[in-house]
N, CA and C atoms as an extended XYZ file, in Angstrom:
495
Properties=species:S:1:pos:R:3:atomname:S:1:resname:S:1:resid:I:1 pbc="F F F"
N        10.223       10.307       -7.941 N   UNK     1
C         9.716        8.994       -8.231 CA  UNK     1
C        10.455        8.028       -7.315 C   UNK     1
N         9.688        7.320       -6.341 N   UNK     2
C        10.572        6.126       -5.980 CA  UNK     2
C        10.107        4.365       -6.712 C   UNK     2
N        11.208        3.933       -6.745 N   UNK     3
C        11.091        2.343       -6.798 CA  UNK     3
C        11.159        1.785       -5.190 C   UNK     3
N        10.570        0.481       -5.717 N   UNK     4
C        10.951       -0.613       -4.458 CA  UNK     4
C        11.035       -1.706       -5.075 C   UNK     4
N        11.912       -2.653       -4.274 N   UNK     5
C        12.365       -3.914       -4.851 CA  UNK     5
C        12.316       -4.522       -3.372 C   UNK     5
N        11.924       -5.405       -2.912 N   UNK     6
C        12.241       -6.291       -1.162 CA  UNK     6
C        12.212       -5.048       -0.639 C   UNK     6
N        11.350       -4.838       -0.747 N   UNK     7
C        11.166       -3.593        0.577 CA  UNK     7
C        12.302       -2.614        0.736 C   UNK     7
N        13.176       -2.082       -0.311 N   UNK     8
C        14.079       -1.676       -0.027 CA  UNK     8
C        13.325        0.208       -1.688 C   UNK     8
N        13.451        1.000       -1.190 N   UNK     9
C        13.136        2.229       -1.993 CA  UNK     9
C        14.030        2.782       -2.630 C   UNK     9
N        13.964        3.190       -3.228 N   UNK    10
C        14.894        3.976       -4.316 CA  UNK    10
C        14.365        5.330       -4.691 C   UNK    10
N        15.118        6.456       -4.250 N   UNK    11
C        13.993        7.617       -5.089 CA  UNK    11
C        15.234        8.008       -5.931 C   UNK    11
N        14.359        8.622       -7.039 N   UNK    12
C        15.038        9.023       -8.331 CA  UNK    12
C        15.023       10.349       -8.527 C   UNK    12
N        16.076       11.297       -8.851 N   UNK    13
C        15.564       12.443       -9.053 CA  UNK    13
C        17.101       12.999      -10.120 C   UNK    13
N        16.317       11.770      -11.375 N   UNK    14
C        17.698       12.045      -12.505 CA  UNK    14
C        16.747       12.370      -13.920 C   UNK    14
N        17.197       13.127      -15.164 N   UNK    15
C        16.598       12.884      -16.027 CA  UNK    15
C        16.428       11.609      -16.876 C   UNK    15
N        15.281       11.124      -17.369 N   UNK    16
C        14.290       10.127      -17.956 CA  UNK    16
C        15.574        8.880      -18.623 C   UNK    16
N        16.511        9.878      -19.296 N   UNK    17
C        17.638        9.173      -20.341 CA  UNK    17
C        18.612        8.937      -19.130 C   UNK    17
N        18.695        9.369      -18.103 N   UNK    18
C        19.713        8.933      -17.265 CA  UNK    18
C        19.122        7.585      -15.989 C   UNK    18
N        18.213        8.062      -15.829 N   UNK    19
C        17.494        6.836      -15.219 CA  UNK    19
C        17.466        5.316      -16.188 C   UNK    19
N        16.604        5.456      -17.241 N   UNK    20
C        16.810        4.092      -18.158 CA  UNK    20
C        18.149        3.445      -18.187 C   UNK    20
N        18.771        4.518      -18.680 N   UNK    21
C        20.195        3.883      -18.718 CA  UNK    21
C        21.382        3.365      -17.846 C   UNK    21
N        21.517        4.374      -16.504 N   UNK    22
C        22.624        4.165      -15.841 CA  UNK    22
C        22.045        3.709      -14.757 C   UNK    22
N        20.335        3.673      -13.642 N   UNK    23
C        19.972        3.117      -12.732 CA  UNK    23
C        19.415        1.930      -13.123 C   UNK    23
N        18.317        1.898      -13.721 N   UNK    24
C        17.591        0.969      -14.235 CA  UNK    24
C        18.053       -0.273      -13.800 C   UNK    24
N        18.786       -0.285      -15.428 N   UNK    25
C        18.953       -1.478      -16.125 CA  UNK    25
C        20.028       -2.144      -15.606 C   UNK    25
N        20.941       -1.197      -14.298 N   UNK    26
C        21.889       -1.498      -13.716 CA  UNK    26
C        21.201       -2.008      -12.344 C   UNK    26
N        20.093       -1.582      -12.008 N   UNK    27
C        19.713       -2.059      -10.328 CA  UNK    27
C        18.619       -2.760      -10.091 C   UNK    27
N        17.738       -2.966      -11.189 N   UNK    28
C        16.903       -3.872      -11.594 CA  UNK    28
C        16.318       -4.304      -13.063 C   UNK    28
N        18.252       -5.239      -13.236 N   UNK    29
C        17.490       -6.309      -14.433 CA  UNK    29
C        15.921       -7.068      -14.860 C   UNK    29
N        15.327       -7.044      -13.610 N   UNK    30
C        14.495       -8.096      -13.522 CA  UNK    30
C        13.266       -7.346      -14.138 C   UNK    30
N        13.856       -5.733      -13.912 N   UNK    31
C        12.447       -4.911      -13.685 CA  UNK    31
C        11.847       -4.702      -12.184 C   UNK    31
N        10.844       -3.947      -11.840 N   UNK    32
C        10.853       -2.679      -10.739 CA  UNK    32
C         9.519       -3.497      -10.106 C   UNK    32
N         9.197       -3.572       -8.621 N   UNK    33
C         8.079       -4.455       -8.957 CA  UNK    33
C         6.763       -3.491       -8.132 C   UNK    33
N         7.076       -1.973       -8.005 N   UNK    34
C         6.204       -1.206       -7.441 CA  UNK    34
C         6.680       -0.012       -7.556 C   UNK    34
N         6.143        1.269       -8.639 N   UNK    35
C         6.597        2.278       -8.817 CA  UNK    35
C         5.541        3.249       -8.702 C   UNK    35
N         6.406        4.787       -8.155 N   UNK    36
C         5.375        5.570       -7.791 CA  UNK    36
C         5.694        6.433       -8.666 C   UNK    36
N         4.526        7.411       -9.514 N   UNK    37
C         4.953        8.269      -10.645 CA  UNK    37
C         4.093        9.308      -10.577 C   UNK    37
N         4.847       10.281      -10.605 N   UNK    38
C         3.898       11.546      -10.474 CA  UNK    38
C         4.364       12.858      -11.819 C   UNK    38
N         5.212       11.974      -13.058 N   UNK    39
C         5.626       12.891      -13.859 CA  UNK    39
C         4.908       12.715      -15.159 C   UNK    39
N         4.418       12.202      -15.597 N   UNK    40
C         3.901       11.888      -16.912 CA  UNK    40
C         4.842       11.837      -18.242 C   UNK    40
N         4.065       11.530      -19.039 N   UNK    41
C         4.901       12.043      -20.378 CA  UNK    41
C         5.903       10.937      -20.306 C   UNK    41
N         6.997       11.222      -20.918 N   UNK    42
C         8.138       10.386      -21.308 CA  UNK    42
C         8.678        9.633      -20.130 C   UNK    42
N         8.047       10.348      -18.758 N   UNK    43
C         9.044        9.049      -17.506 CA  UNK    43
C         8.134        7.785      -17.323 C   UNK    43
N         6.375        8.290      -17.750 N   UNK    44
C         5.405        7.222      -17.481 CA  UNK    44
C         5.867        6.172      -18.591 C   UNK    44
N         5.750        6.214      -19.647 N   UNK    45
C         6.598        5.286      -20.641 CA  UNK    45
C         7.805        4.794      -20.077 C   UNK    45
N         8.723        5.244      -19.432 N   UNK    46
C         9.499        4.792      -19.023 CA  UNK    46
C         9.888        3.459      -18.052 C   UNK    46
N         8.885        4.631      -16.814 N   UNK    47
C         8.212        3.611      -15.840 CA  UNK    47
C         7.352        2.324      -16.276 C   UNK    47
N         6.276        2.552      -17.190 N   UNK    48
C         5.537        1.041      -17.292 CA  UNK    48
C         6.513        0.261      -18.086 C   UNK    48
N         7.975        0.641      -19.440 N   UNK    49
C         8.799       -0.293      -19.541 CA  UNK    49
C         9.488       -0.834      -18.726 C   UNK    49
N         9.573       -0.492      -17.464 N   UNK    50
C        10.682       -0.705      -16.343 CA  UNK    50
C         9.769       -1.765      -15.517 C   UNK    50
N         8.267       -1.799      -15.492 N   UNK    51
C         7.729       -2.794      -14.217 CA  UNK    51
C         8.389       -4.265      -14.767 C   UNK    51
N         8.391       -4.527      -13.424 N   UNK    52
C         8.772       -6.053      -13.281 CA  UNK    52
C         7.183       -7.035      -14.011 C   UNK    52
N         7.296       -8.321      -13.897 N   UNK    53
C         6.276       -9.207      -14.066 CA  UNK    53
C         5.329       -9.265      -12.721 C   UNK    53
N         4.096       -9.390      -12.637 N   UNK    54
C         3.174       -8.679      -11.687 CA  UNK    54
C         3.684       -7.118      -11.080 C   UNK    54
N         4.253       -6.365      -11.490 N   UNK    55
C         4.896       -5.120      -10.888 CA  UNK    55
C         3.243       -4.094      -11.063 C   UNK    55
N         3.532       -2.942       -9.992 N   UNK    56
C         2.350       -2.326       -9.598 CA  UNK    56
C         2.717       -0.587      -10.451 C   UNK    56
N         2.043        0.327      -11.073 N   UNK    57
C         2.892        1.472      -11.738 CA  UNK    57
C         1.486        2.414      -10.840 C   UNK    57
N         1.899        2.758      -10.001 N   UNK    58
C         0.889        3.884       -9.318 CA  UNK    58
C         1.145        5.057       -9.713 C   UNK    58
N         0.145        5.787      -10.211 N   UNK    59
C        -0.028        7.237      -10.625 CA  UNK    59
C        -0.380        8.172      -10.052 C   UNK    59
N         0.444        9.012       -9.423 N   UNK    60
C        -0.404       10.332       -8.449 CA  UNK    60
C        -0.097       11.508       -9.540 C   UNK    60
N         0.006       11.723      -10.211 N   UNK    61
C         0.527       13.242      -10.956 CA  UNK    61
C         0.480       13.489      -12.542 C   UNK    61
N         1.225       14.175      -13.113 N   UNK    62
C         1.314       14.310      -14.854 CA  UNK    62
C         2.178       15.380      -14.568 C   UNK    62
N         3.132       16.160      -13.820 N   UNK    63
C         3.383       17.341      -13.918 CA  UNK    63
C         3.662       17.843      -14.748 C   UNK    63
N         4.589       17.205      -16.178 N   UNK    64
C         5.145       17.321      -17.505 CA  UNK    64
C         4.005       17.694      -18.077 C   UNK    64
N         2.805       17.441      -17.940 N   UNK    65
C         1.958       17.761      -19.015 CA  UNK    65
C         0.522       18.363      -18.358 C   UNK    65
N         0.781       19.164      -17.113 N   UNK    66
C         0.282       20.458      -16.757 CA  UNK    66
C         0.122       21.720      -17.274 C   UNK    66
N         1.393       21.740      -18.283 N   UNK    67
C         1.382       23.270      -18.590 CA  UNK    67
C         1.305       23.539      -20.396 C   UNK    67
N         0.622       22.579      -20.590 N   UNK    68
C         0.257       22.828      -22.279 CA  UNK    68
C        -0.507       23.853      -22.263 C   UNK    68
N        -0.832       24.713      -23.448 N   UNK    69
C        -1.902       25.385      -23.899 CA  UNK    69
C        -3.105       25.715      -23.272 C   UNK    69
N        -3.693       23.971      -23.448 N   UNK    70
C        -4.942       23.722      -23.433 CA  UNK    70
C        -5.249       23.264      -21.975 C   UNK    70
N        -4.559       23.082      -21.076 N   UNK    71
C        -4.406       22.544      -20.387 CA  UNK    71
C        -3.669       20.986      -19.880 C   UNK    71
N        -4.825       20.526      -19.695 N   UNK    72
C        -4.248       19.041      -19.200 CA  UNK    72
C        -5.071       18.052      -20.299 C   UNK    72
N        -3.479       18.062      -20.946 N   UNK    73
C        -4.012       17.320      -22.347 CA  UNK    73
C        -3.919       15.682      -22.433 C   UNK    73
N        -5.116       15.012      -22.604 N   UNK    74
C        -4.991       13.585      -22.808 CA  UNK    74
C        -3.891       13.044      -23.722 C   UNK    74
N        -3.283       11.939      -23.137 N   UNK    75
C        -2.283       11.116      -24.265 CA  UNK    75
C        -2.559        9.959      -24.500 C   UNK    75
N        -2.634        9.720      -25.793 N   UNK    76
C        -2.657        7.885      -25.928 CA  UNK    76
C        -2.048        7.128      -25.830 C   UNK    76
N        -2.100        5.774      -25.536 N   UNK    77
C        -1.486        4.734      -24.744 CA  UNK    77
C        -1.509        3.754      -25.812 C   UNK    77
N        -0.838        3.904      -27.134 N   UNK    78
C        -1.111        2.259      -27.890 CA  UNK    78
C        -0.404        1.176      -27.265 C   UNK    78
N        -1.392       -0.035      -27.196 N   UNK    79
C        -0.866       -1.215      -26.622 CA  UNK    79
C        -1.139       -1.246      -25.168 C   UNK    79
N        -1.387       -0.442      -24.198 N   UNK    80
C        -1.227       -0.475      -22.910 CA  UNK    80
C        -1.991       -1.485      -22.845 C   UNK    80
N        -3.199       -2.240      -22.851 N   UNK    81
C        -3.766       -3.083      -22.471 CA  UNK    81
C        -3.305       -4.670      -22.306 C   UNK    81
N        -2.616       -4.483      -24.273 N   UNK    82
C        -1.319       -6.254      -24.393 CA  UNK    82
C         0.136       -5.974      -23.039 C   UNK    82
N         0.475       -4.984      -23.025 N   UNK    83
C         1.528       -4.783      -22.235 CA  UNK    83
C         1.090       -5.078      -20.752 C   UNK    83
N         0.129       -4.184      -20.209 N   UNK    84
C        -0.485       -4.761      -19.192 CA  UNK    84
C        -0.329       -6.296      -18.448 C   UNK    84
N        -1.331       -6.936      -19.990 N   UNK    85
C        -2.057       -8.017      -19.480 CA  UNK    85
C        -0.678       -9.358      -19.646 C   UNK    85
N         0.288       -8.731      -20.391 N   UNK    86
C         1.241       -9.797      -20.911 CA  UNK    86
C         2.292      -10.171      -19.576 C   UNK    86
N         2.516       -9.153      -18.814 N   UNK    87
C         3.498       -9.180      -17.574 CA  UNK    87
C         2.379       -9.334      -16.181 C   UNK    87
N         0.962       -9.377      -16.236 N   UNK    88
C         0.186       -9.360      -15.543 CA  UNK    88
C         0.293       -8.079      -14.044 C   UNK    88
N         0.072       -6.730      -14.694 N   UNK    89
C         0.512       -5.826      -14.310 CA  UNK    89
C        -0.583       -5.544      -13.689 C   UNK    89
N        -0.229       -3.991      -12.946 N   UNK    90
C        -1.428       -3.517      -12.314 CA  UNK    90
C        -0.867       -2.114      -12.890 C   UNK    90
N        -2.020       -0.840      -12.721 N   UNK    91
C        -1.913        0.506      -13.056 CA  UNK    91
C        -2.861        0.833      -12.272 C   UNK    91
N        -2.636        1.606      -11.495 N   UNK    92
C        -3.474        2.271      -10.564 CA  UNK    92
C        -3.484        3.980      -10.527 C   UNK    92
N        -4.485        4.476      -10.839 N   UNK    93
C        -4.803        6.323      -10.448 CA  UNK    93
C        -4.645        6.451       -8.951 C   UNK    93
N        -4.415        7.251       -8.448 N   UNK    94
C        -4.994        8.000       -7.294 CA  UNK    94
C        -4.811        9.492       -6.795 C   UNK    94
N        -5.878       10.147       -7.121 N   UNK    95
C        -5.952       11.143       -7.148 CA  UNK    95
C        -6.065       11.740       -5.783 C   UNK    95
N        -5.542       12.628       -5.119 N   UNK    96
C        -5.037       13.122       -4.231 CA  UNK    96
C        -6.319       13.457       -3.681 C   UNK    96
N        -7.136       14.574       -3.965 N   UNK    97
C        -8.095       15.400       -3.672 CA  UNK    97
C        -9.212       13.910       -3.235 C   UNK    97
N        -9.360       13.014       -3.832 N   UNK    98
C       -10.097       12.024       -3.228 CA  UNK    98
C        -9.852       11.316       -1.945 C   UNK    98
N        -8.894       11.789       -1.662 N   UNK    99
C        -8.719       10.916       -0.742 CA  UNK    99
C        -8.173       12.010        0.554 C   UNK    99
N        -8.833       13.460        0.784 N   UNK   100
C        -8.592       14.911        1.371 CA  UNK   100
C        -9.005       14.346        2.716 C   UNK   100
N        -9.903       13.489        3.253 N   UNK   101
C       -10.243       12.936        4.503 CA  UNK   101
C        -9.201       12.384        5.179 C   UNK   101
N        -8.139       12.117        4.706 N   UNK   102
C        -7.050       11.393        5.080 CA  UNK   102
C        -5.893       11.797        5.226 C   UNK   102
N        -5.577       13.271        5.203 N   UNK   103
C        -4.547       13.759        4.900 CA  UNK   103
C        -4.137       14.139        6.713 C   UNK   103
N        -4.820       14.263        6.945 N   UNK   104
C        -4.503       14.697        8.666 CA  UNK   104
C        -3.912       13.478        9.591 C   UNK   104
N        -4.533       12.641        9.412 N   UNK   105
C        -3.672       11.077        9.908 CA  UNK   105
C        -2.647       10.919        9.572 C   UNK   105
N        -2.659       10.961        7.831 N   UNK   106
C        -1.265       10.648        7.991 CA  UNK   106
C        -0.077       11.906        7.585 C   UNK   106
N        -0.443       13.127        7.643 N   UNK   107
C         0.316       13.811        7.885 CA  UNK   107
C         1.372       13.627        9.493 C   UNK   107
N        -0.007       13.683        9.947 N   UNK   108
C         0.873       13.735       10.968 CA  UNK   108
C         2.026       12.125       11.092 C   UNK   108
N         1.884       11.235       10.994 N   UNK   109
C         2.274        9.683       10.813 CA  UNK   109
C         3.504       10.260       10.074 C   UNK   109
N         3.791       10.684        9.027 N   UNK   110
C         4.830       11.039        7.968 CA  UNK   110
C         5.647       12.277        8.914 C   UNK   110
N         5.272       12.664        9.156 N   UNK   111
C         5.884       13.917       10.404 CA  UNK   111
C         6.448       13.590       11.388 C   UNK   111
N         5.982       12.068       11.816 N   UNK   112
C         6.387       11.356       13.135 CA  UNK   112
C         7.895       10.891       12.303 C   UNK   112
N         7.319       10.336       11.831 N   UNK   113
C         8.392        9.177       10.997 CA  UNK   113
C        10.024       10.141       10.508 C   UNK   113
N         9.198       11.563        9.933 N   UNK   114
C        10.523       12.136        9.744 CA  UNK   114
C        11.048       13.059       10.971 C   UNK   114
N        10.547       12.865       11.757 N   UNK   115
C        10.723       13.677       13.253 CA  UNK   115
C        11.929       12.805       13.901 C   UNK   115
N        11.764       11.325       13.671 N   UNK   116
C        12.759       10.390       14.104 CA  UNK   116
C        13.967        9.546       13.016 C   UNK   116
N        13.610       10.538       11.797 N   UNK   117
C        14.789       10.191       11.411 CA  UNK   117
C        14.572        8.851       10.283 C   UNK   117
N        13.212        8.314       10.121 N   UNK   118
C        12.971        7.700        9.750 CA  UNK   118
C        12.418        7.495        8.016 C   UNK   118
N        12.506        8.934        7.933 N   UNK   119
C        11.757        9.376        6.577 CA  UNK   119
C        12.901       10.739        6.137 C   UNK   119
N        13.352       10.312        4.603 N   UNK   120
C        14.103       11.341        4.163 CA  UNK   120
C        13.543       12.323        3.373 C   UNK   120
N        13.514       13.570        3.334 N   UNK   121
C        13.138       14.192        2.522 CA  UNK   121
C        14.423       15.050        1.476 C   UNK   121
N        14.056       14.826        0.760 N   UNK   122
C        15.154       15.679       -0.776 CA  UNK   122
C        14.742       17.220       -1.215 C   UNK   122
N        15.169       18.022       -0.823 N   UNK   123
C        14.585       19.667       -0.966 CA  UNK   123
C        15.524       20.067       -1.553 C   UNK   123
N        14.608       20.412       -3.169 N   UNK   124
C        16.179       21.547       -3.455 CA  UNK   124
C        16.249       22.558       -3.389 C   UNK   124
N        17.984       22.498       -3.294 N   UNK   125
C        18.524       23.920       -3.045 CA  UNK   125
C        18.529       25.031       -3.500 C   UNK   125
N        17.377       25.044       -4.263 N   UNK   126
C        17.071       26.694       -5.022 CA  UNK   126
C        15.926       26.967       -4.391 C   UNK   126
N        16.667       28.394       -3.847 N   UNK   127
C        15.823       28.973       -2.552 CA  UNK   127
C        14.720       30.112       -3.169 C   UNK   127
N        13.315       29.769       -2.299 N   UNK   128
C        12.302       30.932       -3.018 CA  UNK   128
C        12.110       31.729       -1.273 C   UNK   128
N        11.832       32.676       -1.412 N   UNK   129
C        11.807       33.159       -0.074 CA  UNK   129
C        10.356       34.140       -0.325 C   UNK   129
N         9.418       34.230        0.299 N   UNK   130
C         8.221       35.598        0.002 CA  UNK   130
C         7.203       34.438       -0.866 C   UNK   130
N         5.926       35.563       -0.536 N   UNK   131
C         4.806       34.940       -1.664 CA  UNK   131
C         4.997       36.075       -3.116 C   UNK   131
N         5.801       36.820       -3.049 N   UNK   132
C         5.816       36.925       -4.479 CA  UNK   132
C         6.981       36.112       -5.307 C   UNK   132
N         7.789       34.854       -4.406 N   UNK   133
C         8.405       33.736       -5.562 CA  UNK   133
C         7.520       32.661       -5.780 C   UNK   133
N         5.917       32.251       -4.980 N   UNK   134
C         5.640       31.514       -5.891 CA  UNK   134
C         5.360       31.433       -6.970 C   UNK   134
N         5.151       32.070       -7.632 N   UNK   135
C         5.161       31.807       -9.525 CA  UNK   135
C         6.511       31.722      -10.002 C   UNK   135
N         7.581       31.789       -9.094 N   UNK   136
C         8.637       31.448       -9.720 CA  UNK   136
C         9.061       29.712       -9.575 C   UNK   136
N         8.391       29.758       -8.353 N   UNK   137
C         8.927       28.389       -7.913 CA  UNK   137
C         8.446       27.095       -8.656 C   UNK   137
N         6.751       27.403       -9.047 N   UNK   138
C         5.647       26.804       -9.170 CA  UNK   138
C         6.782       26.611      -11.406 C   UNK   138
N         7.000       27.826      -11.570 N   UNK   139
C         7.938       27.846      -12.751 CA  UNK   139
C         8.923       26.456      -12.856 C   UNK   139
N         9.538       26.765      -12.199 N   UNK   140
C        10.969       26.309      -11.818 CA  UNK   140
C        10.419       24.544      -11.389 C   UNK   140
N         9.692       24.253      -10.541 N   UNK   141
C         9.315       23.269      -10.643 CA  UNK   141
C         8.583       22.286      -11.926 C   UNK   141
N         8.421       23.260      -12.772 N   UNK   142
C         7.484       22.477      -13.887 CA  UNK   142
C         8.413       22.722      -15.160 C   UNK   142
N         9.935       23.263      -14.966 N   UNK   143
C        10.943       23.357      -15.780 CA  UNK   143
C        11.612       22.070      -15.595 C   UNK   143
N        11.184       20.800      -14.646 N   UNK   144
C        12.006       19.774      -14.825 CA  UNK   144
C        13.641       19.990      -14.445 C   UNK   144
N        13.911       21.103      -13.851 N   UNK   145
C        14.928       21.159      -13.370 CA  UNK   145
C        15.251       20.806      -11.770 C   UNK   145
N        14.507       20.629      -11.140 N   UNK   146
C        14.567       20.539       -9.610 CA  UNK   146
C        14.789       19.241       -9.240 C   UNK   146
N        15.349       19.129       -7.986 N   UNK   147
C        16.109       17.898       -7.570 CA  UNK   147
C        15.329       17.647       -6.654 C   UNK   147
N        14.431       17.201       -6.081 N   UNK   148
C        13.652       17.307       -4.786 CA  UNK   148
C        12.415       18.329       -4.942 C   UNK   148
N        11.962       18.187       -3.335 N   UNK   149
C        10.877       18.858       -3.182 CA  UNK   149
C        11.194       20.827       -3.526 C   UNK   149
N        10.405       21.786       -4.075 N   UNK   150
C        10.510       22.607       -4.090 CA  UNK   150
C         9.554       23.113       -3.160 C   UNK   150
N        10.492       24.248       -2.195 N   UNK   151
C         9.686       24.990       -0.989 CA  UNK   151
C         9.880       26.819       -1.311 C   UNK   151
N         8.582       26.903       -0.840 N   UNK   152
C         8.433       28.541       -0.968 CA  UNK   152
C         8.243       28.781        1.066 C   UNK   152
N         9.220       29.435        1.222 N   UNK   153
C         9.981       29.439        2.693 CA  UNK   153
C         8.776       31.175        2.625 C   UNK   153
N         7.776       31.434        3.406 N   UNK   154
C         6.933       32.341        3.134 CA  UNK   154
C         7.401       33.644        4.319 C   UNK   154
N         8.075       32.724        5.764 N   UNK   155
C         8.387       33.645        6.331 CA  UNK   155
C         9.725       33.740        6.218 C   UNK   155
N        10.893       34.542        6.215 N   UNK   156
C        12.297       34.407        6.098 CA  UNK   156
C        12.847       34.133        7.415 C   UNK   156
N        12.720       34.687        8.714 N   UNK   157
C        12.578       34.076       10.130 CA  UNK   157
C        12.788       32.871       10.104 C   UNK   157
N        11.217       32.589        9.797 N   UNK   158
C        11.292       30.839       10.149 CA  UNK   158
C        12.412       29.913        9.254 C   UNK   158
N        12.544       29.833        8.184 N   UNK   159
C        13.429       29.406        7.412 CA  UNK   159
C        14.724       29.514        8.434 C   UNK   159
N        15.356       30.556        8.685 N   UNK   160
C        16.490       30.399        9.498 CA  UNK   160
C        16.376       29.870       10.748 C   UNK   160
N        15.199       29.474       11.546 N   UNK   161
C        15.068       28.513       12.986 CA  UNK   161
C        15.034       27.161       11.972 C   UNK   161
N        14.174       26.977       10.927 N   UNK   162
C        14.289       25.577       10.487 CA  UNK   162
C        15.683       25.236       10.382 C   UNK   162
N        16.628       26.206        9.760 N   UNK   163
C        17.818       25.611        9.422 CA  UNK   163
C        18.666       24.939       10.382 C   UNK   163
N        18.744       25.740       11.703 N   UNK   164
C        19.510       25.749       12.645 CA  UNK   164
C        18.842       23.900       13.745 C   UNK   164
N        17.948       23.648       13.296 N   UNK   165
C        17.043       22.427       13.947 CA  UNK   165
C        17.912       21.544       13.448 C   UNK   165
């Protein structure tokens, strides 16, 4: 999840009770005035208590609540509308797959950017190596334990030229 405040980002990659408490409320009293959320469940609550007044809460994800039963189970929102309209908020979807025409531009753009140093990426350090760890990884990622991006490294080769770059 990142914040921004003056153009300045913040990515988060703490649990829900440690964010509220020790970043938050410590790095923006005012509230957050553009957040990106891709976890659902207890951080989205989190996040729309945290927007600032006009603050923006963009939604790309639910991952927390991918792996129910039933699937991908609806949650209710009491109040979202007074909360909304009271701080004059915005909530925005955007679903990935809609927007598949676009991924080649700016892949590459995001590739540039981290090619020069300009874009950080957070990968954690729990290593999957082979296509028989993705179901571990795909696990392990939806255990809420991971610090960053999780990678399934498919050739073991390449992984060791990436490292050495």
């Amino acid at each position: 999840m990142a914040f921004t405040r003056n153009s300045s980002w913040h990515q988060m990659a703490f649990p829900p009770h440690l964010i509220q408490h020790q970043v938050l409320k410590r790095e923006y009293p005012s509230g957050v005035d553009v957040i990106y959320e891709s976890v659902g469940g207890r951080m989205f609550d989190l996040c729309l208590n945290a927007l600032a007044i006009h603050g923006w809460l963009i939604v790309i994800g639910m991952i927390s609540q991918y792996q129910s039963e039933v699937g991908w189970k609806p949650r209710n929102y009491p109040g979202l509308c007074e909360k909304l309209l009271t701080k004059s908020q915005t909530l925005m979807g955007f679903f990935l797959l809609q927007y598949s025409h676009l991924w080649r531009q700016h892949l590459d753009k995001l590739f540039h950017l981290f090619s020069l140093g300009k874009l950080k990426v957070n990968v954690d350090a729990k290593s999957f190596v082979g296509l028989h760890s993705i179901v571990d990884a795909v696990e392990y990622l939806h255990s809420g334990k991971s610090k960053g991006k999780v990678v399934v490294c498919i050739d073991p080769a390449y992984g060791q030229q990436l490292a050495k770059i």
